[in-house]
TIRO-2110 file (N, C-alpha, C; in Angstrom, 1 decimal):
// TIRO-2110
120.8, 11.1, -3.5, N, 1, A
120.6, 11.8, -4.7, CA, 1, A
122.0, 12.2, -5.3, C, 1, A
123.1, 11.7, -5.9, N, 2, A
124.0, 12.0, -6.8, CA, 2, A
123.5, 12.3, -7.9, C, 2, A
123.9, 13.7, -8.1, N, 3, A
123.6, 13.8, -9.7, CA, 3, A
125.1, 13.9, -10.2, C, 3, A
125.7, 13.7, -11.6, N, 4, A
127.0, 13.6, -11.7, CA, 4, A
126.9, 13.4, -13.5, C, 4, A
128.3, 14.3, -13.9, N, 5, A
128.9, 14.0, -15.5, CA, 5, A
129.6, 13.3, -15.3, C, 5, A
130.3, 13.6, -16.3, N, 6, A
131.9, 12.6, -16.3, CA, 6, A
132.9, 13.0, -15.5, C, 6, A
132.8, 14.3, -15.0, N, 7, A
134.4, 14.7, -14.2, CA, 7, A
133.5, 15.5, -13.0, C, 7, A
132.5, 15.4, -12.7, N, 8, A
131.7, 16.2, -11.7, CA, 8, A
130.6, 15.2, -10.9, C, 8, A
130.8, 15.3, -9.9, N, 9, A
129.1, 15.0, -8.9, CA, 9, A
128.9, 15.7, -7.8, C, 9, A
127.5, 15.9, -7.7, N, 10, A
127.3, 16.7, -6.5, CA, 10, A
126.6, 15.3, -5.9, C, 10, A
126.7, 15.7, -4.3, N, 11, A
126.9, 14.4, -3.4, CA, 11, A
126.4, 14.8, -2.1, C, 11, A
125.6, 14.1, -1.0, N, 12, A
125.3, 15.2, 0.1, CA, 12, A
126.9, 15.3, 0.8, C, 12, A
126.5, 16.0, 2.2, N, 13, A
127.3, 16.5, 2.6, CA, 13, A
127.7, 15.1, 3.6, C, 13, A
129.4, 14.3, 4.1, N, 14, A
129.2, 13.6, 4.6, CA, 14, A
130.1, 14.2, 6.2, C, 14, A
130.9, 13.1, 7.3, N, 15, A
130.8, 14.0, 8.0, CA, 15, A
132.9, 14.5, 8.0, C, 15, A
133.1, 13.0, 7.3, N, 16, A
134.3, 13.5, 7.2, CA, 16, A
134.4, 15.2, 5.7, C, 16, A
133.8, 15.2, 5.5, N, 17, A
133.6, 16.9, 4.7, CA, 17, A
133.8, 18.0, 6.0, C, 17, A
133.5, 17.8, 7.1, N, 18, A
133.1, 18.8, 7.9, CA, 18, A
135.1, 19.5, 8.1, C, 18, A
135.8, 19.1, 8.3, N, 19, A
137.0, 19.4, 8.1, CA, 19, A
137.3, 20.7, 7.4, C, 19, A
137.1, 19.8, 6.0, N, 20, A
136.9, 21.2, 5.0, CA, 20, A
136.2, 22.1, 4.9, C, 20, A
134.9, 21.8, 5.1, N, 21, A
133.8, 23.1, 5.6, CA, 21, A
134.5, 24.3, 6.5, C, 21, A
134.7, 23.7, 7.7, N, 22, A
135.3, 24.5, 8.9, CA, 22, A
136.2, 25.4, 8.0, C, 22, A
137.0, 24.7, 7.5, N, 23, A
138.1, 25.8, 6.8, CA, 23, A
137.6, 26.7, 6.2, C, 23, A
136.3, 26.8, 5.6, N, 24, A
136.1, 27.5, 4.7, CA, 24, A
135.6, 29.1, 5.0, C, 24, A
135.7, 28.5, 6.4, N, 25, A
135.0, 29.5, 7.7, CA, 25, A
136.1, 30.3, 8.2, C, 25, A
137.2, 29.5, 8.5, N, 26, A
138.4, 30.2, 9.3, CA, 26, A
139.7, 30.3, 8.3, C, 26, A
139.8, 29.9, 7.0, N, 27, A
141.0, 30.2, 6.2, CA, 27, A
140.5, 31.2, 4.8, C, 27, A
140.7, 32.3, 5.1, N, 28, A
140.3, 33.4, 3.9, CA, 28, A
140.6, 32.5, 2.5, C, 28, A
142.1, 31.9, 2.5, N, 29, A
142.6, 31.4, 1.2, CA, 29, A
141.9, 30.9, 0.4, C, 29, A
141.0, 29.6, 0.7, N, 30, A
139.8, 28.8, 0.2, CA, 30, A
139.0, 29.3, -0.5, C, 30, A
138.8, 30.9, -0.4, N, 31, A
137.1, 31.4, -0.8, CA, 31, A
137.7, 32.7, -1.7, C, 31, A
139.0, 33.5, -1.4, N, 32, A
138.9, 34.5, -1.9, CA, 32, A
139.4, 34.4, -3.1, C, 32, A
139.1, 35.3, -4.1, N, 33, A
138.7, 36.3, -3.4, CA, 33, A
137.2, 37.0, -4.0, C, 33, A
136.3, 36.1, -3.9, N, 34, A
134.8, 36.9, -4.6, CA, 34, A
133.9, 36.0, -3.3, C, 34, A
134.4, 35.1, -2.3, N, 35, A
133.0, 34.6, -1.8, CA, 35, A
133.6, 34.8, 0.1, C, 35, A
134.9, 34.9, 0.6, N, 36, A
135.2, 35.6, 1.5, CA, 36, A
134.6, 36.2, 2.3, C, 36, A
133.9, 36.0, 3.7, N, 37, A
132.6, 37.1, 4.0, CA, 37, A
132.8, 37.4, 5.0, C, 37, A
134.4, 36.5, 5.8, N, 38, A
134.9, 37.2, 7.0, CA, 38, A
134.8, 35.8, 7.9, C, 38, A
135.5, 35.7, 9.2, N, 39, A
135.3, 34.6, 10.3, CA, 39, A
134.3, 34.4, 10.6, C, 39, A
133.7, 33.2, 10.4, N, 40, A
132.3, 32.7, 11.3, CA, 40, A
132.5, 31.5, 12.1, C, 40, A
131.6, 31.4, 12.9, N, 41, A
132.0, 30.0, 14.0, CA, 41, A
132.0, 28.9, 13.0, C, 41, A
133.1, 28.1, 12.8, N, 42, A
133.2, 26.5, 12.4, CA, 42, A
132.5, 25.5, 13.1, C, 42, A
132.2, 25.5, 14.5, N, 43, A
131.2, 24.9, 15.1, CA, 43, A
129.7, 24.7, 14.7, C, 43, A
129.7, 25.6, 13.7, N, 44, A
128.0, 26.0, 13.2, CA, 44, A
128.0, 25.0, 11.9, C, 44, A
129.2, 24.6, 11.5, N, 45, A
129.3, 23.3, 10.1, CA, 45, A
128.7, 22.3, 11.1, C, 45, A
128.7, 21.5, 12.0, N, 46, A
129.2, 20.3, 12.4, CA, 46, A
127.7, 20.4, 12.9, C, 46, A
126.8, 21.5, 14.1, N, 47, A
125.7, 21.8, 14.4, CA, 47, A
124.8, 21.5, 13.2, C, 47, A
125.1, 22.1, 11.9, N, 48, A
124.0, 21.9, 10.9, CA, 48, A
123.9, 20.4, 10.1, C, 48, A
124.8, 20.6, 10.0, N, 49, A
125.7, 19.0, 9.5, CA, 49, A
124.5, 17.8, 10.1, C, 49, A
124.4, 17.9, 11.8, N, 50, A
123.9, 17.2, 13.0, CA, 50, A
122.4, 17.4, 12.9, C, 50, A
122.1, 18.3, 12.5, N, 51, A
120.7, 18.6, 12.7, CA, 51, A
120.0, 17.9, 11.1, C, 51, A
120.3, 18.4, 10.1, N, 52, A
119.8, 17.5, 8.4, CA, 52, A
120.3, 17.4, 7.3, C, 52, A
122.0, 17.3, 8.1, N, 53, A
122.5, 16.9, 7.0, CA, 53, A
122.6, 17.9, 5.9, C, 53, A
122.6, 19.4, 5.8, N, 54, A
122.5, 20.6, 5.3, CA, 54, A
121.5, 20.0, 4.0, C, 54, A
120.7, 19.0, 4.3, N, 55, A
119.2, 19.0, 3.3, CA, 55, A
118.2, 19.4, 3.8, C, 55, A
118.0, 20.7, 4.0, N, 56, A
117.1, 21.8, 5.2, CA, 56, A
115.8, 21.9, 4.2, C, 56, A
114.7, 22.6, 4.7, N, 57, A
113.8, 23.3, 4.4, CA, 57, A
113.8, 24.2, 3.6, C, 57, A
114.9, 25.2, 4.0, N, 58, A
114.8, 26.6, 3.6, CA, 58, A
115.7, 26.6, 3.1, C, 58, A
116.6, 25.8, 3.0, N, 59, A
118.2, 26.1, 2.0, CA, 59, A
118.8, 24.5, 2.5, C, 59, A
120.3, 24.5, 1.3, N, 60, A
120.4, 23.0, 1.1, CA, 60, A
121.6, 23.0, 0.6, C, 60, A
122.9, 22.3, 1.0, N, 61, A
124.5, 22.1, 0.5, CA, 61, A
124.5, 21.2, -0.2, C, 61, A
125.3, 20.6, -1.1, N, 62, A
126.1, 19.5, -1.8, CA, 62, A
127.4, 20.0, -1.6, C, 62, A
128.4, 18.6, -1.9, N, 63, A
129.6, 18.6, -1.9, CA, 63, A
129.9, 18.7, -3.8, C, 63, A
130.6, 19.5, -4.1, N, 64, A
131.2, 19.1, -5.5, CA, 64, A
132.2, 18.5, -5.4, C, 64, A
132.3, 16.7, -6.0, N, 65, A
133.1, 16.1, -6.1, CA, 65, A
133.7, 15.7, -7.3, C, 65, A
135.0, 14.9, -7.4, N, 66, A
135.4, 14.4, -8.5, CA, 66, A
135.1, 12.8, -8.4, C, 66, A
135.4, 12.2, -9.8, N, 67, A
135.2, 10.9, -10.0, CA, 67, A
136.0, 10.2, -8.7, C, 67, A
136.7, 10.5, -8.4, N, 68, A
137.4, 10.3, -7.0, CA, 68, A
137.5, 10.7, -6.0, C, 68, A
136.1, 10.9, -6.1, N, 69, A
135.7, 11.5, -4.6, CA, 69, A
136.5, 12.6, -3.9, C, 69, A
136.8, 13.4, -4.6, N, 70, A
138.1, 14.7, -4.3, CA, 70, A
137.1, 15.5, -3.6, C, 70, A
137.1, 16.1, -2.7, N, 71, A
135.8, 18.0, -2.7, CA, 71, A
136.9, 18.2, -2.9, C, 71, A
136.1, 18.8, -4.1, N, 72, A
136.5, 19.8, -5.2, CA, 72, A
135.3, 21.5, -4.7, C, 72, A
134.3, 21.2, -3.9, N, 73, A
133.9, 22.3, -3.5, CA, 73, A
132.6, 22.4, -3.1, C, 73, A
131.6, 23.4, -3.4, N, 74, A
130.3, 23.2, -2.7, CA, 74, A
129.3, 23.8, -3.9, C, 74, A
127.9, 23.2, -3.5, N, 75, A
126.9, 24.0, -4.3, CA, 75, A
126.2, 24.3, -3.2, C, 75, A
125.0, 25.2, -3.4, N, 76, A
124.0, 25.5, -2.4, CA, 76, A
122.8, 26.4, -3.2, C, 76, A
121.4, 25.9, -2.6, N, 77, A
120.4, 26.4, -2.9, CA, 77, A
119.1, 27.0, -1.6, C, 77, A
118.5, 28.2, -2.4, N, 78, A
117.2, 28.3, -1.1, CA, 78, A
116.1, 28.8, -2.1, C, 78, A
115.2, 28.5, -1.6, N, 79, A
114.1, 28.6, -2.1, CA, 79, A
113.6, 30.3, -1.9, C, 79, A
113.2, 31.0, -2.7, N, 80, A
112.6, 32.3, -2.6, CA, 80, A
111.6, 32.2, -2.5, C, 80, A
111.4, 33.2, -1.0, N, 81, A
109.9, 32.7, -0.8, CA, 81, A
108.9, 33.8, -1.9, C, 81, A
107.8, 33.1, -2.0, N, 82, A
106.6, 32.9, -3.0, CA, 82, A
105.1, 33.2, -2.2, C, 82, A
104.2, 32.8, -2.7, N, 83, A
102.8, 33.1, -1.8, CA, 83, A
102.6, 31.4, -2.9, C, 83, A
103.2, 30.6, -3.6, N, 84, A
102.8, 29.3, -4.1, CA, 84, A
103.7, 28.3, -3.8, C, 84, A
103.6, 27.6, -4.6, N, 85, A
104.9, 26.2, -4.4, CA, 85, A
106.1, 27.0, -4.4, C, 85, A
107.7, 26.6, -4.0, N, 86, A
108.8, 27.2, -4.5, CA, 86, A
108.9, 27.3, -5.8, C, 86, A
108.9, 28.4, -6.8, N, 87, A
109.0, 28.3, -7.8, CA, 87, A
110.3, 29.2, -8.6, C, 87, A
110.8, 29.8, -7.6, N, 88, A
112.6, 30.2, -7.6, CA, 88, A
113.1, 29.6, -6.6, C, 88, A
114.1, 29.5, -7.0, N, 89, A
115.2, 29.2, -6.1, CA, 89, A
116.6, 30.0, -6.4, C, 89, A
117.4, 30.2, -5.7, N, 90, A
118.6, 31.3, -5.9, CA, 90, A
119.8, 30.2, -5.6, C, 90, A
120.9, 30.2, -6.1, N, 91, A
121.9, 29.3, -6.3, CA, 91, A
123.2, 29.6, -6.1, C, 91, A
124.0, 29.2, -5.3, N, 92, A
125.8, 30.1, -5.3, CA, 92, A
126.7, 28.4, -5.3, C, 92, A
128.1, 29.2, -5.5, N, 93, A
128.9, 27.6, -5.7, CA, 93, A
130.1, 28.2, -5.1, C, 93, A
130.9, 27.5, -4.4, N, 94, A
132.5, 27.9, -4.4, CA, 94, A
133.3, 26.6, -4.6, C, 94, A
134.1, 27.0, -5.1, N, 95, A
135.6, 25.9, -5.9, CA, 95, A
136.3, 26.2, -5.0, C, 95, A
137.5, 25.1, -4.3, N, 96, A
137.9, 25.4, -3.5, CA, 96, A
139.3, 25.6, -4.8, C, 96, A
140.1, 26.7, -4.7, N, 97, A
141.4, 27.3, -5.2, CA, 97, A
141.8, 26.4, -6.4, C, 97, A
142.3, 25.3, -6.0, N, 98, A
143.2, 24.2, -7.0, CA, 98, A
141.9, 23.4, -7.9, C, 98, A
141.0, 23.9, -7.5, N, 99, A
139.8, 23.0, -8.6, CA, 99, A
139.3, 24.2, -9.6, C, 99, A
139.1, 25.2, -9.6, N, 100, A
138.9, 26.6, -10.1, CA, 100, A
139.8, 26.2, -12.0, C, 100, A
139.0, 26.9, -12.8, N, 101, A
139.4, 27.1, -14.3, CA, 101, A
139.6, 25.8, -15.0, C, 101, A
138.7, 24.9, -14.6, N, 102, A
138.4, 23.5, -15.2, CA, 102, A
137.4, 23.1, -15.7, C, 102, A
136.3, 24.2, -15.6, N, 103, A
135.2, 24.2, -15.8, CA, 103, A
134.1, 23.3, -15.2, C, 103, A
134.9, 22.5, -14.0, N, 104, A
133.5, 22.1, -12.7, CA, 104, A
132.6, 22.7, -12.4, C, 104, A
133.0, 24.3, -12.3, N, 105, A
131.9, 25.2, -11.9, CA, 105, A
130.7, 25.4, -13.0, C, 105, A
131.0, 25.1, -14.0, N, 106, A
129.7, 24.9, -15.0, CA, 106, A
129.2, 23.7, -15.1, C, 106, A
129.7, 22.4, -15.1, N, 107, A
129.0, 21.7, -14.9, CA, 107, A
128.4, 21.6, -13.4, C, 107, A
128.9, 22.0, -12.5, N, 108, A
128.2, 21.7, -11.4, CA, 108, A
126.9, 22.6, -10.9, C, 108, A
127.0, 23.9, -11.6, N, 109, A
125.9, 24.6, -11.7, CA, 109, A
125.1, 24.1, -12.4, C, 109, A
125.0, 23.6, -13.6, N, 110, A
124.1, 23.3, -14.7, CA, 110, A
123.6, 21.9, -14.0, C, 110, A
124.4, 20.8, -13.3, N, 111, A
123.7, 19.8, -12.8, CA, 111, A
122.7, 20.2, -11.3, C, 111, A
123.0, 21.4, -10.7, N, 112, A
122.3, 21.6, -9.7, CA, 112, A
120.8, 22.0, -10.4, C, 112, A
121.0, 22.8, -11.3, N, 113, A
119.8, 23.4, -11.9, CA, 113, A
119.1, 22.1, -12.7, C, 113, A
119.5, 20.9, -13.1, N, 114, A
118.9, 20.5, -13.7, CA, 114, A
118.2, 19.7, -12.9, C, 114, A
119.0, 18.9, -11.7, N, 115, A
118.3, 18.5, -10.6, CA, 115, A
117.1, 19.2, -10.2, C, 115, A
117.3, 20.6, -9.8, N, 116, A
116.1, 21.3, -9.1, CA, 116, A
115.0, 21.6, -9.9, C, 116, A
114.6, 21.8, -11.0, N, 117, A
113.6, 21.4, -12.2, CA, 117, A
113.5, 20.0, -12.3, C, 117, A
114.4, 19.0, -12.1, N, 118, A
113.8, 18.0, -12.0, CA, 118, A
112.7, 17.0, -10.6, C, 118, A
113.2, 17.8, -9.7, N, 119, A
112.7, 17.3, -8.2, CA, 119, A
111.4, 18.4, -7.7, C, 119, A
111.9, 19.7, -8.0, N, 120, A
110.9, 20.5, -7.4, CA, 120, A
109.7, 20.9, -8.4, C, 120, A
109.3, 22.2, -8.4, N, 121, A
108.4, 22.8, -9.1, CA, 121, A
108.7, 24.0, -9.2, C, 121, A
110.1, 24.0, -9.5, N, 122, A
110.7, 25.7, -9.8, CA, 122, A
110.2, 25.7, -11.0, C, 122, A
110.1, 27.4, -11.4, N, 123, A
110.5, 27.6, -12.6, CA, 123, A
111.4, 27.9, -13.1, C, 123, A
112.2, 29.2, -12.1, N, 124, A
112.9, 29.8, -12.5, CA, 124, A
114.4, 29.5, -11.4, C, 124, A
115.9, 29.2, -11.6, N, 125, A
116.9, 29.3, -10.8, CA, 125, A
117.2, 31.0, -11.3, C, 125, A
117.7, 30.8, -10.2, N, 126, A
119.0, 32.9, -10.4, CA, 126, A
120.2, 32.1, -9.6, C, 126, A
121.3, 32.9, -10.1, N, 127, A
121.9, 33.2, -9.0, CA, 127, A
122.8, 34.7, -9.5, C, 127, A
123.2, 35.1, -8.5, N, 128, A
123.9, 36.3, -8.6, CA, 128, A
126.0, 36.0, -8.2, C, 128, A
126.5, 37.2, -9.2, N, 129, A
127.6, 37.2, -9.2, CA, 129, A
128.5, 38.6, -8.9, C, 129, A
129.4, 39.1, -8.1, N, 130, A
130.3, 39.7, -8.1, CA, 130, A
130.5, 40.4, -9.6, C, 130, A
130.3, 41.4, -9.9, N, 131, A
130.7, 42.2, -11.3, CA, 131, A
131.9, 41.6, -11.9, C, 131, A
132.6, 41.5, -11.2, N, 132, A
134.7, 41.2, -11.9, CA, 132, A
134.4, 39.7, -11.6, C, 132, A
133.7, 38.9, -11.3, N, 133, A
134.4, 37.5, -11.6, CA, 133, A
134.0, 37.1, -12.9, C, 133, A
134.6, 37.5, -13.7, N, 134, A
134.5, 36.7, -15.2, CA, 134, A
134.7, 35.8, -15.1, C, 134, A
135.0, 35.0, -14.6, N, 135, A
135.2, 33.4, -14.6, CA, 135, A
133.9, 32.8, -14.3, C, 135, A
133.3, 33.3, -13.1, N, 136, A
131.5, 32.7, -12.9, CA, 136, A
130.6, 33.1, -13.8, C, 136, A
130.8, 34.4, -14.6, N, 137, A
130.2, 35.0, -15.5, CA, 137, A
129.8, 33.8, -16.6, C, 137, A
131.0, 33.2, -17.2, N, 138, A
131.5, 31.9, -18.3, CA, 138, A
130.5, 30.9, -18.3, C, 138, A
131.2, 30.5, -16.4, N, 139, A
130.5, 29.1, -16.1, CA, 139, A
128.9, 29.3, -16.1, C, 139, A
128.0, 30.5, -15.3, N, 140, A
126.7, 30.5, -15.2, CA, 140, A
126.8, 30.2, -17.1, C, 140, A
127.0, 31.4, -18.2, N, 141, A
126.6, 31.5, -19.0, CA, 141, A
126.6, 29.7, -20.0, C, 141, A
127.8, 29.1, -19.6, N, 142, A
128.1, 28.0, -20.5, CA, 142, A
127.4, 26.7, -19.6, C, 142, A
126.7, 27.1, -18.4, N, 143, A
125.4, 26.4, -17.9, CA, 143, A
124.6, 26.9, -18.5, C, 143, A
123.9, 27.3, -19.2, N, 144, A
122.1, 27.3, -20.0, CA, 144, A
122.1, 28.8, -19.3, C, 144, A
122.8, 29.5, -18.2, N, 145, A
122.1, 30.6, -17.5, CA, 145, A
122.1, 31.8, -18.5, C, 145, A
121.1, 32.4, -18.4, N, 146, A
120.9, 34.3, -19.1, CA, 146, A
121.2, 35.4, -18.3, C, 146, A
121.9, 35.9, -18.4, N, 147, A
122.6, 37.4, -18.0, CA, 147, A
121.4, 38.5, -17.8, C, 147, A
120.9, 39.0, -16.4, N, 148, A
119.7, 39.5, -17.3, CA, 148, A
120.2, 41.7, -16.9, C, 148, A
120.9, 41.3, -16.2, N, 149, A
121.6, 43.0, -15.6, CA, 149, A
122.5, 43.3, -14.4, C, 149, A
122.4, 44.4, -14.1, N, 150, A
123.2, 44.5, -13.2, CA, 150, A
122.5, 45.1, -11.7, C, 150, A
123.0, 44.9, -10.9, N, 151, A
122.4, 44.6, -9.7, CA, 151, A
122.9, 46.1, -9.2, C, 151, A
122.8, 47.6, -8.7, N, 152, A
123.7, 48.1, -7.7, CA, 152, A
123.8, 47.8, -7.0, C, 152, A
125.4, 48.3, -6.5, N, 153, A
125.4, 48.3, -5.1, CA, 153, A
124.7, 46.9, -3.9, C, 153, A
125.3, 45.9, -5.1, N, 154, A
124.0, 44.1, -3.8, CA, 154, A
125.5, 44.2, -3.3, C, 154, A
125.9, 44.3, -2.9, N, 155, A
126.7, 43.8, -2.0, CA, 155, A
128.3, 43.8, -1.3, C, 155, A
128.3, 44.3, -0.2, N, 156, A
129.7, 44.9, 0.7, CA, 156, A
130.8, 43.4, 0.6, C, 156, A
131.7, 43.5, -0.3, N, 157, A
132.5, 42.7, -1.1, CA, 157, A
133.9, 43.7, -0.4, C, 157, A
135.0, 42.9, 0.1, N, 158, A
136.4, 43.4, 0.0, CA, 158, A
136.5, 45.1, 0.7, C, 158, A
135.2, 45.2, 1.7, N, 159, A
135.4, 46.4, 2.0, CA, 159, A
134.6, 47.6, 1.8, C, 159, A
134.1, 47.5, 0.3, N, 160, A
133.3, 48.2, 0.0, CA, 160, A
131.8, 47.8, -1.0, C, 160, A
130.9, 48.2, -1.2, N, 161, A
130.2, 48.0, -1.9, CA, 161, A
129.9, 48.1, -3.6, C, 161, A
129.6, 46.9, -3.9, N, 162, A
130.3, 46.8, -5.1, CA, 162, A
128.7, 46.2, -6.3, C, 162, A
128.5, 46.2, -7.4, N, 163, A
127.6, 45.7, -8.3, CA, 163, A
127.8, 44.7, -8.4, C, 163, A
126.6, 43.9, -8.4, N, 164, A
126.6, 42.3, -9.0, CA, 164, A
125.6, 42.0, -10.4, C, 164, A
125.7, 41.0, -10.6, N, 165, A
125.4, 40.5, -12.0, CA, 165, A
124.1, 39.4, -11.4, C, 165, A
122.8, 39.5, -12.3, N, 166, A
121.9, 38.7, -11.9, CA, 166, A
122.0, 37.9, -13.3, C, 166, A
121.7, 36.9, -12.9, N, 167, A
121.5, 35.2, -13.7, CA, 167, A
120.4, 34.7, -13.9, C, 167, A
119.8, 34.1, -14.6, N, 168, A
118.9, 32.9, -14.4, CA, 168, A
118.6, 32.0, -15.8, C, 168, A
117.7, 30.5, -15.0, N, 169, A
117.7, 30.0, -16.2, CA, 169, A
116.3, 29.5, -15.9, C, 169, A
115.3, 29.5, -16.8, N, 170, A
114.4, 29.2, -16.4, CA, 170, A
114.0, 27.8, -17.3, C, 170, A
112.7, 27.0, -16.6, N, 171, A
112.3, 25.5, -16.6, CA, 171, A
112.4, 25.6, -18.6, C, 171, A
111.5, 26.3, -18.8, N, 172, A
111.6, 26.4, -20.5, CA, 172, A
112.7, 26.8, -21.2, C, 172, A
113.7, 27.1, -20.7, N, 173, A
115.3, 27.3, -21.7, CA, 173, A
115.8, 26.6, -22.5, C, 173, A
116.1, 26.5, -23.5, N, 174, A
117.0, 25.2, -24.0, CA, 174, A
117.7, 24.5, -23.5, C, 174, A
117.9, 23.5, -23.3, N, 175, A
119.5, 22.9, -22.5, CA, 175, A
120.5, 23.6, -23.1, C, 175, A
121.6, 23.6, -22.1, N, 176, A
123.1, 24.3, -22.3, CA, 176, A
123.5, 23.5, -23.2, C, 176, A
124.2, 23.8, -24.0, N, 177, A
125.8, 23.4, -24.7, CA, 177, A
126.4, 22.6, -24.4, C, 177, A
126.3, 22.6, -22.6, N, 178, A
127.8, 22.0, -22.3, CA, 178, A
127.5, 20.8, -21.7, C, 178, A
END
C-alpha cells in the first residue's frame, strides 16, 4: 500500500528502517522537542517489526519517505474503540529534525487520512497536538484538518503538564488545498 505525492510516500515499515526506529527510542535529538517521551527498550522496534510488520490490529506505522526513499519520518494510526465498525481513528506523525518545515508533515498527514477513508469505514480522523507546536498546528490545518479546542491539561510534556489542541477531519469535509 504506497500512498504518495510528488515529494512524499508513506511506505510500510521495512527492516533495514529498524536502525532508525531504535534511535528514535534512545536519541532525545530525533523527537524533541514536542514528541520526546523519555527511553524505551529499542528491542521492542525489532519484536513488533517481527511479529506484523507494525500493520497490527489495534494500531499501525508507516515510514514517511522521499522520492528517494530517504525516512524522512513516521506516521501512525489506532482505531478508537466504538461499540461499531472503527469509525475514528486518532493519528500522530514525527519528522525526523532535517525533514521538519518542508511541509512533508502536511502532506503526509493528509495522505494518511485520505488512505484511511479510503480503506476503512472511518468517519471521522483526530489527532491531537502540543499547544506551542505551531508548526503541526499549519500542517494538520493545511491537511483538510478542523481545530476544534483545547484539550487541558492531556498531557505530561517536558516535565510538566501542559494543554493540547484537538484536530479532526471528517469523511464529509472538503478536500484540503494542498
Amino acid at each position: 500500500m504506497p500512498a504518495e505525492a510528488d515529494d512524499v510516500r508513506l511506505r510500510p515499515v521495512t527492516e533495514s528502517d529498524l536502525t532508525v526506529l531504535e534511535g528514535l527510542d534512545t536519541d532525545r535529538a530525533l523527537s524533541e522537542p514536542f514528541e520526546w517521551r523519555g527511553f524505551a527498550n529499542p528491542g521492542a522496534r525489532r519484536e513488533r517489526w517481527e511479529r506484523d510488520g507494525y500493520l497490527g490490529a489495534r494500531d499501525s506505522l508507516l515510514v514517511v519517505s522521499l522520492p528517494d526513499d530517504t525516512f524522512a519520518g513516521i506516521v501512525n494510526w489506532r482505531a478508537i474503540a466504538s461499540s461499531g465498525p472503527p469509525g475514528v481513528f486518532e493519528i500522530g506523525i514525527l519528522l525526523l529534525p532535517e525533514h521538519r518545515g518542508k511541509g512533508y508533515g502536511t502532506r503526509a498527514q493528509q495522505l494518511l487520512a485520505d488512505y484511511l477513508f479510503a480503506t476503512t469505514p472511518a468517519n471521522r480522523i483526530e489527532a491531537t497536538t502540543e499547544i506551542d507546536n505551531l508548526a503541526e498546528h499549519r500542517a494538520l490545518e493545511n491537511a483538510g484538518f478542523v481545530r476544534e479546542g483545547v484539550l487541558r491539561g492531556r498531557g505530561f510534556v517536558r516535565g510538566q503538564w501542559q494543554d493540547g489542541l484537538m484536530y479532526s477531519r471528517l469523511r464529509d469535509d472538503p478536500p484540503s488545498a494542498s
